[in-house]
N, C-alpha and C positions, 0 to 999 in steps of 0.2 A: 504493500500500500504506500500511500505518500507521507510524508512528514507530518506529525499532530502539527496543525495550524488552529490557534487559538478561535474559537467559531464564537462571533459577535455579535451575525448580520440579521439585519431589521426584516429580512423576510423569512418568517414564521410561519409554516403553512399547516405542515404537521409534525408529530415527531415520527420519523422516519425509524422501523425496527433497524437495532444494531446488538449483533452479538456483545459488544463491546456493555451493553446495558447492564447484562449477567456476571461480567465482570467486575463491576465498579466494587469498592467496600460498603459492608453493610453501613460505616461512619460518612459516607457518602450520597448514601440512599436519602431521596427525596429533595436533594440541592438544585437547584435552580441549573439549567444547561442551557450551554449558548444555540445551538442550532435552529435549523428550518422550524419553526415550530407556532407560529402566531400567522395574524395578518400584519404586515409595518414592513413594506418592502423595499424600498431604494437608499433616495437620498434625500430627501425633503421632509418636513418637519413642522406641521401647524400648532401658530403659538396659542397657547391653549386658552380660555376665557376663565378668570379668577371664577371660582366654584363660587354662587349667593349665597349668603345666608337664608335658613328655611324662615317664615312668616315670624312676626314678633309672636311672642308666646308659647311656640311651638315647644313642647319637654325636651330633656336633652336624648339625644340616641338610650340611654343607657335606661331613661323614663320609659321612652318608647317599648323599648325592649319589655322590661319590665309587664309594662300592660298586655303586649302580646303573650308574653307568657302566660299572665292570667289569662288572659281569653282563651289559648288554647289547653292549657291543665287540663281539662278535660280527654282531650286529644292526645295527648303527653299521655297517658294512662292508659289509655286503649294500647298507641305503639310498644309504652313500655311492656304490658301484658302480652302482646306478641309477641315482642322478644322474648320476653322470659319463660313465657307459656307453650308455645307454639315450637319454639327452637330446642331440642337437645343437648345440642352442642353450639359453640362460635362456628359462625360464617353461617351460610345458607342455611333456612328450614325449610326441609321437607315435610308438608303437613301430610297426615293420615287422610285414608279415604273419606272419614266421615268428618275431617276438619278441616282441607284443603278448600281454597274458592272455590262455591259453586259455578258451575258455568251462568256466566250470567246473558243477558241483552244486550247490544251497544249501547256504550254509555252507562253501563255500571258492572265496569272489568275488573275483577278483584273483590268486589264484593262478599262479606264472610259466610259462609253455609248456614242452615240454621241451627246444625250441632254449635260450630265454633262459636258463633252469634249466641247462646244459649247459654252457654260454658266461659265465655269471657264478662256475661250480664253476672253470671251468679260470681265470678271472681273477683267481680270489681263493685259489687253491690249496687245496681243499674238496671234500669229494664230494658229491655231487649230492645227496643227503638229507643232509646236513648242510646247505646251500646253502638246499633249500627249509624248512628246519627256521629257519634266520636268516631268511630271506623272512618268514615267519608270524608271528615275534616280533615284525620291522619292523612291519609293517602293523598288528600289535595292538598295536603301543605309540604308534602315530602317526606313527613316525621316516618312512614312504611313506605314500601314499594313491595308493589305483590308481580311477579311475572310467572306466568303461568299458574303453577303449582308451590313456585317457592314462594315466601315471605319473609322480609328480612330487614332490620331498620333502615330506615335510610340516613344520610350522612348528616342531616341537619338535627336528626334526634340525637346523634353522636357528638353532636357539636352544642347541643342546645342549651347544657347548663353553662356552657364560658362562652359563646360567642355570640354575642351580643346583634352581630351582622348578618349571622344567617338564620337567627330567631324573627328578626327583622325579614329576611328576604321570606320565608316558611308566612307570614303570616300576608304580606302581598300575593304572594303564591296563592292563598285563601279568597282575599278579596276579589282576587282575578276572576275566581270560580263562584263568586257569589250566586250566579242564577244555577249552579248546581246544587249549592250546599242546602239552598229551599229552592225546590223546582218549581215551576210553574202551574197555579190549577189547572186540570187536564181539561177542563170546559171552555180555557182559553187558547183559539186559533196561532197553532205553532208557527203561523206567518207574521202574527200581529205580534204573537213574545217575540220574533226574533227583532223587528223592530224596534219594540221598548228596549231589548239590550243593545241592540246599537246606538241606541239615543243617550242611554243613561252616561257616558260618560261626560257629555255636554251640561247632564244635572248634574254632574258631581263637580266638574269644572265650578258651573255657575256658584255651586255653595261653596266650594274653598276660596272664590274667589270676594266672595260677599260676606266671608270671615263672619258671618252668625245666624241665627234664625233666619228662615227662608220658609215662607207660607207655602202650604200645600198647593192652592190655586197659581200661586206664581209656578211653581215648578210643572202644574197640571200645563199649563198654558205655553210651556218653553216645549213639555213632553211634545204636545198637540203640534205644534210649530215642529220640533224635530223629524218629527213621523211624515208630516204633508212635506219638508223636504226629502227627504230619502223616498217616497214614493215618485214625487216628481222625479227626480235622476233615475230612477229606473224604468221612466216612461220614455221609451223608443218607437217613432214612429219612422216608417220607413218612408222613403221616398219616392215618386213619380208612380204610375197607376201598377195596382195587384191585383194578382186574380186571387179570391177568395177561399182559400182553401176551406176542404170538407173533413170532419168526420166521419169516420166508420157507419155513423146511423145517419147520417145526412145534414146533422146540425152543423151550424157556421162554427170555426174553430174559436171566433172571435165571443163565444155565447159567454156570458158570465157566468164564472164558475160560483155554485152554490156553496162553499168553503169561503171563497174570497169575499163574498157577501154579506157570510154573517162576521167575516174577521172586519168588516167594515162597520160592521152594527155592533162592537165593543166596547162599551163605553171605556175611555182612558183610564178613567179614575179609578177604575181597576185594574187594569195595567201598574198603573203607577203604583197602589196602594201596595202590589204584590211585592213591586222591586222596590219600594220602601221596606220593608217587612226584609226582603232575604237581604238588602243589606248593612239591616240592623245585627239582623242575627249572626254575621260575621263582625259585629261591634264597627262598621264603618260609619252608622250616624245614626242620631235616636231622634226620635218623634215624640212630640208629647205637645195638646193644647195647638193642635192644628200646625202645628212648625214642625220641619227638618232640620237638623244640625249634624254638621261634620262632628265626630270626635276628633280627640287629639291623634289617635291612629290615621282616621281615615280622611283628615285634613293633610296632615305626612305625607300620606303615601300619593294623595293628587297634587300634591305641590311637587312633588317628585317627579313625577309622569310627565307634569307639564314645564317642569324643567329641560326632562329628556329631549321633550319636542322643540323644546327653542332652541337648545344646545344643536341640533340637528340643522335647524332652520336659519343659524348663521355659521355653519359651517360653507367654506367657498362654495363645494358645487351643490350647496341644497340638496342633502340626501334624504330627506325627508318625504321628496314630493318625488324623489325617480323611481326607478322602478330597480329592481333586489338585482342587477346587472349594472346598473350603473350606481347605486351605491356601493356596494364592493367595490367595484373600481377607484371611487372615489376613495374608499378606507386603505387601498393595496401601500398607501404610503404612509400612513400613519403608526405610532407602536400603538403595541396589542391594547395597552387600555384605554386610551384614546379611541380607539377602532371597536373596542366592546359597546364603551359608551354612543359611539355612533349608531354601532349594533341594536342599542336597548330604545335609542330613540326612534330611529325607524320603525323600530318590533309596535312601541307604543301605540303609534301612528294607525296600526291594523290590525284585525284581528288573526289570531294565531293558525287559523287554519290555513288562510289565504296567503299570510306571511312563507309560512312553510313553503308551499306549493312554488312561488314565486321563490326562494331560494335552491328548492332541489331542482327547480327547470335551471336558473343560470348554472346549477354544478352540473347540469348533463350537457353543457355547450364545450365548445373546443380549447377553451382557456383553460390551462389545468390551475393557473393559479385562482381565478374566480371559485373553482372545485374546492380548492381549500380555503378556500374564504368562507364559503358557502358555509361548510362545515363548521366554522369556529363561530358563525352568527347561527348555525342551529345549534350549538351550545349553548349560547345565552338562551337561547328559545327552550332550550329544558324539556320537561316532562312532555306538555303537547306535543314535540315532533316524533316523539318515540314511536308512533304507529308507522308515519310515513317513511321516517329512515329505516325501519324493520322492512318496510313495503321494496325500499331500493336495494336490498341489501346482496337482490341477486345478477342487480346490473351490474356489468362487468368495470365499467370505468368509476361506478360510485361502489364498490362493495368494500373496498380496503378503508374508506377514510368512512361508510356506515358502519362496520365493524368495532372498527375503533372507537365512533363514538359509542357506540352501542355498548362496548365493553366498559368505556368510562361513566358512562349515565348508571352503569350497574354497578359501581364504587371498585372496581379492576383497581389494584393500586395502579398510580401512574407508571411507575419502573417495571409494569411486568404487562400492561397495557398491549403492547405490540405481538406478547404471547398468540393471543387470538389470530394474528397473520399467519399462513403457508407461507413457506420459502417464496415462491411463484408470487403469493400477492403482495408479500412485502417488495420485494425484487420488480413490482410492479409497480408500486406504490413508489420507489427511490426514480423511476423512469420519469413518472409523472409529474413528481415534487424538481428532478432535474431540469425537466420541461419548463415548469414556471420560472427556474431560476434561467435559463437562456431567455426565456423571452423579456423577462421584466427585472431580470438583476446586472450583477456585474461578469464580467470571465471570472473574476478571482474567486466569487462566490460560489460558481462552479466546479473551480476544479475544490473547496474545499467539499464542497456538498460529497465528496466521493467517501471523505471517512464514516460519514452514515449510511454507507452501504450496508447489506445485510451480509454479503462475502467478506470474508478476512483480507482476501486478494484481490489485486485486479484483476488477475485473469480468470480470478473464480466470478469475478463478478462479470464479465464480459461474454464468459461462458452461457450463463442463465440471461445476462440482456438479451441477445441474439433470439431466445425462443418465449422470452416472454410474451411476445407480441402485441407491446406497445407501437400503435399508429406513429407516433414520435420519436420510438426510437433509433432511426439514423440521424435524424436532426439533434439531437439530444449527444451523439457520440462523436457527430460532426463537429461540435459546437466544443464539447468536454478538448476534442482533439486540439483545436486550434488553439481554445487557452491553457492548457498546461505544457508548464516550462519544459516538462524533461521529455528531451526528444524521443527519446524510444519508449517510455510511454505513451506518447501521443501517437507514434507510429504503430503500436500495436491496438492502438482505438480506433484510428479511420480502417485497419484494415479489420476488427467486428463491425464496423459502419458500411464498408464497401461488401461483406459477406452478407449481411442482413440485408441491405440494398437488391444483390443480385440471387440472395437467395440460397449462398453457400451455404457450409457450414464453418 
């Protein structure tokens, strides 16, 4: 191999598997490493906007904290009884037949059997919909993570008595999912909930921004106004004359649908009243005497968001308003926390399904470095994208960097992370991350990128390039050739580049 060269450079994509990982000292383990492994790619540098202070009044972190912990105690008790209940041994549980997740519905994955459900009420002195009412919280604030058949804490329950920041994060995690933790009554039109949850963030905007009671009618009347615009934008008329299409039975396709009709006959005020209610119940604001009020949680955590959004919104190329291709591109030069926070303000800006969709289409385009951008902005994105990266994991150009996160979002240590790669994918994975470094870095960061190979050698590793059958890789060995100094290594690189080209061996 070539010389250790101190590895510094700002382009972060992923961490690339290297035998060398297994090697390191246990007194070493978990140190910070300079490689490919963020987004923050060149050489340019945005100077950053002094962080504001949150609203006058606002408790300190450590207040906040505090409160969420109350609020979730309950929660806290459920995961801890998983743990301790549920598990045998440290690491993974494997629950029993009659105490593993039942199979549930979409939309409530993980949910406890009604042995477990029965057996954790009597453990923890509860009734049984109280029990799975904590279960639900857990799971949506992180404090469990149930995948398939195992259940096992998750890393914020691990963290939760010291750290202050991710009690915090667990309980936004919550509010996020307010319209699950109390679901919608089922007599109201699933077109018209999904409206009221698209609106509400504009009601919660307006009371953190009116810093105190806010009457129910004023908020009715902003709802009402939110609703008629989101319908208008979704009104598409086409242009120049059409012919009519029919139905199967002969009706016009244009007939009004008797669904959409009575979600038009809803009265708001029950909409509203509902998502008032579920989110009180996540302690985000209380009602009393006809007024709404932000708490001190749920006044935080909007001034935060709307932080996010501005932070986004004076960034040079307004990544706020582009679309998940050209904010990445915009982040490829910033370092990684800089580029998180871009991350989080975008994510805010949408919701999490559409965000997803619109990051895993830019990682299946031809940029490999967007590939890995993609990927570190579906980290911030957390739990929600776990369906869809599960969904990618068997395309060929997204499966090494789904894997990976996949291993990481299931608490993988980081140092043993790469485990989950084949020779083949890692060795494919080094082609790809080479890739972005030729297109968008420098030569020299090239030829270092070579010590995170997965081969010891070059020619082991030139061996496996040759048949990995990366689309890139003659460009990639072309590229590697020209910049590195020692000549008979470069010469033994164009001629894997000129074999793979014509197809030798």
């Amino acid at each position: 191999m070539t010389s250790r060269i101190p590895r510094d450079s700002r382009l972060h994509l992923v961490r690339t598997p290297s035998p060398r990982a297994e090697r390191r000292p246990d007194a070493e383990r978990g140190q910070a490493r300079g490689p490919l492994g963020g987004p923050g790619a060149v050489t340019q540098r945005r100077a950053r906007r002094p962080a504001p202070p949150p609203p006058e009044g606002t408790p300190a972190p450590a207040e906040l904290a505090r409160m969420a912990r109350a609020g979730l105690a309950d929660a806290v008790r459920a995961a801890r009884w998983a743990e301790n209940a549920l598990r045998p041994a440290p690491g993974t549980a494997r629950l029993s037949a009659a105490d593993r997740p039942a199979p549930a519905p979409a939309g409530t994955t993980g949910a406890l059997s009604d042995a477990a459900a029965e057996r954790a009420a009597a453990d923890l002195g509860v009734t049984v919909h109280q029990l799975r009412a904590d279960w639900d919280a857990a799971r949506l604030a992180g404090l469990v993570e149930v995948h398939g058949t195992a259940a096992r804490p998750g890393w914020r329950l691990r963290a939760w008595d010291r750290d202050d920041a991710a009690v915090l994060r667990g309980w936004v995690a919550l509010f996020d999912a307010w319209s699950l933790v109390h679901p919608a009554p089922a007599e109201l039109p699933p077109a018209t909930v999904a409206e009221t949850v698209e609106a509400v963030p504009q009601l919660l905007s307006f009371l953190q921004l009116s810093a105190g009671p806010v009457p129910v009618p004023q908020l009715l009347d902003l709802l009402d106004q939110r609703v008629r615009e989101l319908r208008t934008e979704r009104c598409e008329i086409p242009y120049g004359p059409q012919e009519e299409p029919r139905l199967a039975d002969g009706g016009p396709v244009g007939a009004p649908d008797p669904a959409d009709a009575h979600a038009d006959d809803v009265p708001l005020a029950d909409l509203l009243d509902w998502a008032l209610r579920a989110l009180a119940a996540v302690d985000a604001l209380t009602c009393a005497d006809g007024q709404a009020t932000l708490t001190p949680l749920g006044s935080w955590a909007v001034w935060v968001k709307l932080e996010q959004i501005c932070v986004a919104a004076q960034s040079p190329a307004g990544n706020i308003e582009q679309s998940a291709e050209d904010m990445l591109r915009g982040c490829a030069r910033l370092r990684p926390n800089a580029a998180r926070a871009e991350y989080r303000a975008w994510l805010a800006a949408r919701d999490a399904g559409s965000a997803v969709t619109e990051l895993l289409d830019a990682a299946r385009g031809e940029d490999a470095l967007l590939r890995g951008l993609a990927f570190e902005a579906l980290r911030v994105v957390g739990a929600p994208a776990e369906p869809d990266v599960r969904a990618v994991a068997d395309v060929a150009s997204l499966r090494p960097y789904a894997l990976l996160w996949l291993a990481e979002h299931e608490g993988t240590d980081p140092e043993d992370v790469h485990l989950v790669l084949t020779r083949e994918e890692s060795t494919w994975l080094w082609v790809d991350t080479a890739a972005a470094v030729a297109d968008h870095g420098e030569a020299e960061l090239l030829v270092r990128h070579l010590e995170s190979a997965p081969q010891p050698t070059v020619p082991a590793l030139l061996d496996e390039v040759r048949t990995v059958g990366h689309p890139r890789t003659v460009q990639v060995l072309v590229a590697l050739a020209a910049a590195h100094p020692d000549p008979a290594l470069a010469k033994a690189v164009r001629r894997a580049a000129f074999q793979v080209h014509t197809g030798g061996v």
